[in-house]
C-alpha positions as CSV (number, residue, x, y, z in Angstrom):
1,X,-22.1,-71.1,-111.8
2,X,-21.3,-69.8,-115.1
3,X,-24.4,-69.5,-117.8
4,X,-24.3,-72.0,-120.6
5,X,-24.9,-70.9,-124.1
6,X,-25.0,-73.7,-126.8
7,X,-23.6,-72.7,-130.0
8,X,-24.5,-75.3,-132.9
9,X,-21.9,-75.9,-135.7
10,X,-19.4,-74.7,-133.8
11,X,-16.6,-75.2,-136.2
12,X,-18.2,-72.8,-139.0
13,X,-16.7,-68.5,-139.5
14,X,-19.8,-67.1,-137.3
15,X,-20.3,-69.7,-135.1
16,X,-16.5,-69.5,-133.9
17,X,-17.0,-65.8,-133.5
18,X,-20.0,-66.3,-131.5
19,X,-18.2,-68.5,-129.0
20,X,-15.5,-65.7,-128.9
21,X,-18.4,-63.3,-127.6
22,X,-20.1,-65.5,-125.3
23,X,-16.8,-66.9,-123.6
24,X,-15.3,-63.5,-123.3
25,X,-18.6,-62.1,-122.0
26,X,-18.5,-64.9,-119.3
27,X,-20.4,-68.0,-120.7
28,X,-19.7,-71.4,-120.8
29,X,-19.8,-72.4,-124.3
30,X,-20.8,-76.0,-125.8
31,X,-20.2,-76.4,-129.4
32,X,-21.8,-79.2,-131.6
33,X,-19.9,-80.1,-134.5
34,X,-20.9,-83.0,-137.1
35,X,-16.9,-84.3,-137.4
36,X,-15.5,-85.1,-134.2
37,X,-12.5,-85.0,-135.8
38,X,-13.1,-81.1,-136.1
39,X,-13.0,-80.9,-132.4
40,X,-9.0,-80.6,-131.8
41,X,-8.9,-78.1,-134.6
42,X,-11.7,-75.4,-133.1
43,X,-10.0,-76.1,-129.6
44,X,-7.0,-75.1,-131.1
45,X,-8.0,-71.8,-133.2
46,X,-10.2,-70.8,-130.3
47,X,-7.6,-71.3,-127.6
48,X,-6.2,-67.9,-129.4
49,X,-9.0,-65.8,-127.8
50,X,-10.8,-67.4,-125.4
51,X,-9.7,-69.1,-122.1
52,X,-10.1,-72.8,-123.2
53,X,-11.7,-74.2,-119.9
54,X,-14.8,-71.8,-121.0
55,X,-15.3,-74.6,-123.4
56,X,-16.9,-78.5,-124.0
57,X,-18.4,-79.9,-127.1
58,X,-20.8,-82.2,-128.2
59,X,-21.5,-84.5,-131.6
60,X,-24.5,-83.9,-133.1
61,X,-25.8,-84.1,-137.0
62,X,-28.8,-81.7,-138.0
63,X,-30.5,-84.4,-139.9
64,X,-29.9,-87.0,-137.1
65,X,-32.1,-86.8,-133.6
66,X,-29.2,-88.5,-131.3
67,X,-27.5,-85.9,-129.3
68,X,-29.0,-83.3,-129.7
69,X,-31.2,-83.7,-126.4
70,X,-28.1,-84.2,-124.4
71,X,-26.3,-81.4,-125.9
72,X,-29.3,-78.9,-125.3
73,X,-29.6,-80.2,-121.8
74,X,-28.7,-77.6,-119.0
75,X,-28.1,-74.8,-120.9
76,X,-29.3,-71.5,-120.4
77,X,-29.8,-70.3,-124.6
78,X,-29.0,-71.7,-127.4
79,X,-27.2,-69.9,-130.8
80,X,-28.6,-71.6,-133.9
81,X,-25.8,-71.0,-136.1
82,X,-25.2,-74.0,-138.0
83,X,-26.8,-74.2,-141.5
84,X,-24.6,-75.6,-144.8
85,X,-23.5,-72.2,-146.7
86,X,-21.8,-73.6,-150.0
87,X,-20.0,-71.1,-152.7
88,X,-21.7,-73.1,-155.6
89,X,-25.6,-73.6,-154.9
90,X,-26.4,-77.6,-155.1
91,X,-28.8,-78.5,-158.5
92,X,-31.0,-80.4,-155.9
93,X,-32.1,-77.3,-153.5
94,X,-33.4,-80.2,-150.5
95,X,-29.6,-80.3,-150.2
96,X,-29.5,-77.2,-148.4
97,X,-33.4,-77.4,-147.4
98,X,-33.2,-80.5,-145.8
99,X,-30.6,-79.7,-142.8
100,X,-31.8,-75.8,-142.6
101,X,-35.1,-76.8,-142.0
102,X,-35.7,-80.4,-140.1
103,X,-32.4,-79.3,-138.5
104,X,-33.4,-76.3,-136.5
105,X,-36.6,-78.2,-135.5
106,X,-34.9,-80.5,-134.2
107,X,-32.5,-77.9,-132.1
108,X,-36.0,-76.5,-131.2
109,X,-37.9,-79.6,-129.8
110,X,-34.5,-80.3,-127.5
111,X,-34.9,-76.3,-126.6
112,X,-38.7,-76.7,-125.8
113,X,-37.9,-80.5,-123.7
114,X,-35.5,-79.0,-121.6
115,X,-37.1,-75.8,-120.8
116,X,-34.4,-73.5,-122.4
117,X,-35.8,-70.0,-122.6
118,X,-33.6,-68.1,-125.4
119,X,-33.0,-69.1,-128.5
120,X,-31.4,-66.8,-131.1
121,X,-31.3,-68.2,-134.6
122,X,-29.1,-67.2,-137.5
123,X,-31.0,-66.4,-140.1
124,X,-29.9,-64.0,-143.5
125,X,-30.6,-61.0,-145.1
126,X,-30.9,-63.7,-147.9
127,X,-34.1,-64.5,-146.5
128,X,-35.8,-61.1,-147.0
129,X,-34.8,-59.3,-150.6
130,X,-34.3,-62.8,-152.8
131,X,-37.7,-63.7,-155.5
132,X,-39.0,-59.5,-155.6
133,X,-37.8,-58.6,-159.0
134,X,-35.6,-55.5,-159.4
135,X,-38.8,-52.9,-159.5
136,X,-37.6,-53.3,-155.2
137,X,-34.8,-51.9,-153.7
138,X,-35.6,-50.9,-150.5
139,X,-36.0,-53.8,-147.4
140,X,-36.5,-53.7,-143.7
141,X,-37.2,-56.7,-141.5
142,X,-40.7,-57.1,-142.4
143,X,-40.2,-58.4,-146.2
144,X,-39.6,-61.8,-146.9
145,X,-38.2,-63.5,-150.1
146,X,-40.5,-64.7,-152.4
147,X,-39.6,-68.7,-153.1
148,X,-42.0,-68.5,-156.5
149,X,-40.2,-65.1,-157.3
150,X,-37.0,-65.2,-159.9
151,X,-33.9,-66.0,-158.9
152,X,-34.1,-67.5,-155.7
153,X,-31.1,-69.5,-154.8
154,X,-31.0,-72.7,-153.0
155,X,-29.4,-71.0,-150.3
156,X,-31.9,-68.4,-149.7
157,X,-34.9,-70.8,-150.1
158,X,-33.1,-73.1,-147.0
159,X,-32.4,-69.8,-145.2
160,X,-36.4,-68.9,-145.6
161,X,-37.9,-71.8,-145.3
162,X,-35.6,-72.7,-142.0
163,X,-36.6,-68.7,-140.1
164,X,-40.4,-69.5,-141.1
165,X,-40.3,-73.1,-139.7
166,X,-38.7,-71.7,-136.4
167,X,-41.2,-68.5,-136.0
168,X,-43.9,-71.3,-136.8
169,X,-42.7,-73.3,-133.6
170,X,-42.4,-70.5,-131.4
171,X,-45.7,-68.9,-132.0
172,X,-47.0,-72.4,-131.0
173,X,-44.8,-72.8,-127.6
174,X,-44.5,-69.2,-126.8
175,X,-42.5,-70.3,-123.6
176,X,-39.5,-69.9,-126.0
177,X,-38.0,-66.5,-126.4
178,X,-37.1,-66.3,-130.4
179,X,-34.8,-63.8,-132.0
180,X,-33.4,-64.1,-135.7
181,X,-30.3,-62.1,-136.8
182,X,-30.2,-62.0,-140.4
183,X,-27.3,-60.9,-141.6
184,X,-26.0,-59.8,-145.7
185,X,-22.8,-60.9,-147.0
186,X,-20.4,-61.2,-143.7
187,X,-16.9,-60.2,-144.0
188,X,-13.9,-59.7,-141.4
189,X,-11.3,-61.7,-139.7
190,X,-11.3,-65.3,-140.5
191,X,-10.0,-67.1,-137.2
192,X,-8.7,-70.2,-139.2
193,X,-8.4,-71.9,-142.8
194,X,-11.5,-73.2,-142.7
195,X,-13.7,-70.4,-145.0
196,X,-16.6,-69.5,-145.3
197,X,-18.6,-69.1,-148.8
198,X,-18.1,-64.9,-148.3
199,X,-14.5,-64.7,-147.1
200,X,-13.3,-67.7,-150.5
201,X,-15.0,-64.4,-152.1
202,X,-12.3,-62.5,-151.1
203,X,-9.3,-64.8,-151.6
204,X,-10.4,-65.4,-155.3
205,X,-10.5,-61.6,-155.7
206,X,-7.1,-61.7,-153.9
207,X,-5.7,-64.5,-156.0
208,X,-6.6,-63.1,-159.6
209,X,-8.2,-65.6,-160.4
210,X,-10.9,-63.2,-162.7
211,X,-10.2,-60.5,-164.5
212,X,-12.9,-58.3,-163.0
213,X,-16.1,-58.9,-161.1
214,X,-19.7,-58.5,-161.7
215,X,-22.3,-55.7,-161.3
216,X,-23.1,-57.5,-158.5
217,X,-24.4,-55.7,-155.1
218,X,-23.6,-57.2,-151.8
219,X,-25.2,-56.1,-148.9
220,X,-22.6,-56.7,-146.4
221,X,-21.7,-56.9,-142.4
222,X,-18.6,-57.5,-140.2
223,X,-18.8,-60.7,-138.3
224,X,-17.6,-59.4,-135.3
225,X,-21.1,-57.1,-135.1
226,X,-22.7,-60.5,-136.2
227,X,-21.4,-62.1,-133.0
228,X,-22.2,-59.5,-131.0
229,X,-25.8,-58.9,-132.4
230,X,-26.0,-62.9,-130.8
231,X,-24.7,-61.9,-127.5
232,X,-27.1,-58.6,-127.3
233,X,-29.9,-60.7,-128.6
234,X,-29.9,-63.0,-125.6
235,X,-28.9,-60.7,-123.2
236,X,-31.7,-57.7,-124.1
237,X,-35.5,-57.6,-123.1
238,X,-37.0,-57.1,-126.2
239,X,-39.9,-58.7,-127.2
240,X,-39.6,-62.6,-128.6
241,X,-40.4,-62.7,-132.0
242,X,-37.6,-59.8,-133.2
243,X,-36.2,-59.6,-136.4
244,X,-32.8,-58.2,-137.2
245,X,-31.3,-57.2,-140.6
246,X,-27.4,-56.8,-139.7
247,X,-26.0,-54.8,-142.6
248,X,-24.0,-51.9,-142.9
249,X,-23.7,-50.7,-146.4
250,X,-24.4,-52.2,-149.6
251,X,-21.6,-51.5,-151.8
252,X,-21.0,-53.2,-155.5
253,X,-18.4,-55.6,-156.1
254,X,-16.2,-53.6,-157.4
255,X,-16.9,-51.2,-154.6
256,X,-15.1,-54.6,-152.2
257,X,-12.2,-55.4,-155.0
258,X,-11.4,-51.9,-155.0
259,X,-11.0,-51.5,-151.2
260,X,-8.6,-54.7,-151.7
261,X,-6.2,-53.5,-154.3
262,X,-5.8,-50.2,-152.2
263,X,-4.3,-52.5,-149.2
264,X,-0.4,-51.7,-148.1
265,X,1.9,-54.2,-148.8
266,X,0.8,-55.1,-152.5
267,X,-1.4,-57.5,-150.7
268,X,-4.0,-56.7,-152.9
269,X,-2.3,-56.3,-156.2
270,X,-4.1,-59.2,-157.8
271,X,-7.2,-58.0,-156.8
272,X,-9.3,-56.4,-160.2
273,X,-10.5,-53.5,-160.1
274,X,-13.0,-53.0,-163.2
275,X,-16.7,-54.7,-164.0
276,X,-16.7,-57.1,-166.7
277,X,-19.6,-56.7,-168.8
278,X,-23.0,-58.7,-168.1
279,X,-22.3,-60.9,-171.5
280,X,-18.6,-61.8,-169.8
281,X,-20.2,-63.0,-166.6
282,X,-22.7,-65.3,-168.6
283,X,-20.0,-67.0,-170.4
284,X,-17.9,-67.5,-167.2
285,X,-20.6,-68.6,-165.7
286,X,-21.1,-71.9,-168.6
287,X,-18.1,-72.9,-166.2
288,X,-18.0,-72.2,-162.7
289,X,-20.7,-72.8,-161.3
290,X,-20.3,-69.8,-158.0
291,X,-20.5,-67.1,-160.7
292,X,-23.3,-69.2,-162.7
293,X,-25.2,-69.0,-159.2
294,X,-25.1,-64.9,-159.2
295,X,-26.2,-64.0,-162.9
296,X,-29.6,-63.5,-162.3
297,X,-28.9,-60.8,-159.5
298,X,-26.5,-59.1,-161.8
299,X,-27.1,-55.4,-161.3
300,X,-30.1,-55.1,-158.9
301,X,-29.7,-52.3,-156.7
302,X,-30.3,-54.2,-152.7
303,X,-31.2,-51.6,-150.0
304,X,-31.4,-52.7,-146.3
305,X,-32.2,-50.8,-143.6
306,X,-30.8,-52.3,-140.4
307,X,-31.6,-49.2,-138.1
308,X,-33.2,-51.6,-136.1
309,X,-31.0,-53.6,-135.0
310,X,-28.4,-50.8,-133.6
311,X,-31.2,-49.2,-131.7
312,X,-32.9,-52.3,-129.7
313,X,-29.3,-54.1,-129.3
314,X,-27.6,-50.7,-129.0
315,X,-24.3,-50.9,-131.4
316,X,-22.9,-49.2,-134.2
317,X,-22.0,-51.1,-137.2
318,X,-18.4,-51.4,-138.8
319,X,-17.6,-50.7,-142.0
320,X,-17.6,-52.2,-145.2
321,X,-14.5,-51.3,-145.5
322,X,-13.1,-51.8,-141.9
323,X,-14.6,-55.8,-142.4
324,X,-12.9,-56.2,-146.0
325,X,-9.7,-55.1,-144.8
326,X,-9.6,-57.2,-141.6
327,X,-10.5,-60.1,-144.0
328,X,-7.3,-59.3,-146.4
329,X,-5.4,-59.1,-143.4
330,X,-6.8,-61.9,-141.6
331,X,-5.9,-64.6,-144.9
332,X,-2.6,-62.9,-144.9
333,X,-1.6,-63.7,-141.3
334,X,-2.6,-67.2,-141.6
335,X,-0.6,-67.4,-144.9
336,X,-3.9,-67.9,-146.7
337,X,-2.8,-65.6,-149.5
């Protein structure tokens, strides 16, 4: 009998990669969406890499308890993947609090009913260098943001709050084996249309739609090393509790349009290649709300080091710029851009 490894939100960029990893590494894979009507269309993009009989589903909601018992039932780990991850951060942060954090206890008290020992949850980098001021710019996996700190985004506040509530569980039911994979900002092939906040990143640089870009740094990882970070996580012997920081460089902005407008084909032609000045970004930002949502990280220098996580799970990262390439390429094959 094959090993079952539930993978929750299922339809989303690293969740989709995840089930690529498990199913080609010999797992059954369930996926819980929240839109049945999403079902057809992950069948379909996953069908490309994975032999579809390695594959079932099942309807849950993370602020809803029904299903989630029966979806957790007889499988062997579960991937926490799915979390909301919006371009523009909400005004109202319970937006993205709310499902991060009653949703992955509600993952964890099926987990603990049904006896499942692994449970790898899919954390961020976000949750670790966010709130510390810019005097910082070195971080490991033993910081944490700082939700009274400046600056701290919706989106890192649900990603904090979320890995604390889950480390709080599992120090009380120790029977459960926790990892957390916290990754930066994750590039690489996008299997489908359906984007994720980092890769509509790179199609708006694509596009042309701004002149330039901020002094912005982005700590960054390929998704494929994500996935596999997953698969090592619950297949390794470390001890319950681990934390991994999965970057591999943390170039500037610029650093990632630049890589773009160097790509063949004039696939990247649109793509700017200067720094607008902080006063630029400010105004732009009285408009659009993604750019309003970065101004207060503008120029602040983010070191991670993510040694850990190649020497316990035993991989070598990918490149910034192997994962921004493979995303331009990606969005052109599927006529994206």
């Amino acid at each position: 009998m094959k090993k079952i490894a539930l993978i929750t939100g299922i339809s989303g960029f690293v969740a989709k990669h995840c089930a690529v990893e498990f199913a080609n590494a010999g797992y059954q894979v369930r996926g819980t969406v929240r839109d049945p009507s999403k079902i057809d269309n992950v069948r379909k993009t996953l069908s490309n890499h994975i032999d579809i009989g390695a594959l079932d589903f099942a309807v849950c909601d993370l602020l809803e308890d029904d299903g989630w018992s029966e979806a957790v039932s007889g499988c062997d780990c579960v991937i926490h993947v799915a979390s909301p991850d919006p371009l523009a951060q909400p005004k109202n942060d319970q937006v993205l609090v709310r499902p991060a954090v009653d949703g992955t206890l509600r993952v964890l008290n099926a987990v603990r009913k049904h006896g499942v020992k692994k449970f790898v949850h899919t954390s961020s980098a976000f949750a670790a260098f966010y709130g510390r001021g810019r005097e910082q710019t070195e971080y490991d996996e033993s910081d944490w943001t700082d939700l009274d700190g400046p600056g701290v985004t919706p989106y890192a506040k649900s990603k904090t709050l979320s890995e604390r509530a889950a480390r709080d569980f599992t120090s009380n039911h120790p029977e459960i084996h926790y990892t957390s994979i916290n990754p930066g900002y994750i590039f690489g092939p996008t299997l489908d249309d359906d984007l994720s906040s980092s890769i509509e990143i790179i199609r708006l640089m694509l596009s042309g739609k701004y002149p330039g870009v901020a002094r912005l740094c982005m700590p960054c990882v390929d998704v494929r090393d994500v996935a596999r970070a997953h698969l090592r996580a619950v297949e390794c012997n470390n001890p319950s509790g681990r934390r991994y920081m999965l970057v591999s460089e943390s170039p500037w902005m610029v650093d990632i349009a630049r890589i773009l407008h160097a790509m063949p084909d004039g696939l990247g032609r649109r793509s700017p290649v200067t720094e607008l000045q902080k006063w630029i970004v400010w105004l732009i930002g009285i408009y659009d709300l993604p750019v309003r949502s970065i101004r207060p990280e503008l120029g602040r220098t983010i070191n991670i080091d993510s040694n850990r996580a190649t020497q316990e799970l035993g991989f070598s990262y990918r490149t910034a710029e192997q994962a921004v390439q493979a995303t331009g390429d990606s969005l052109k094959a599927l006529n994206i851009v």
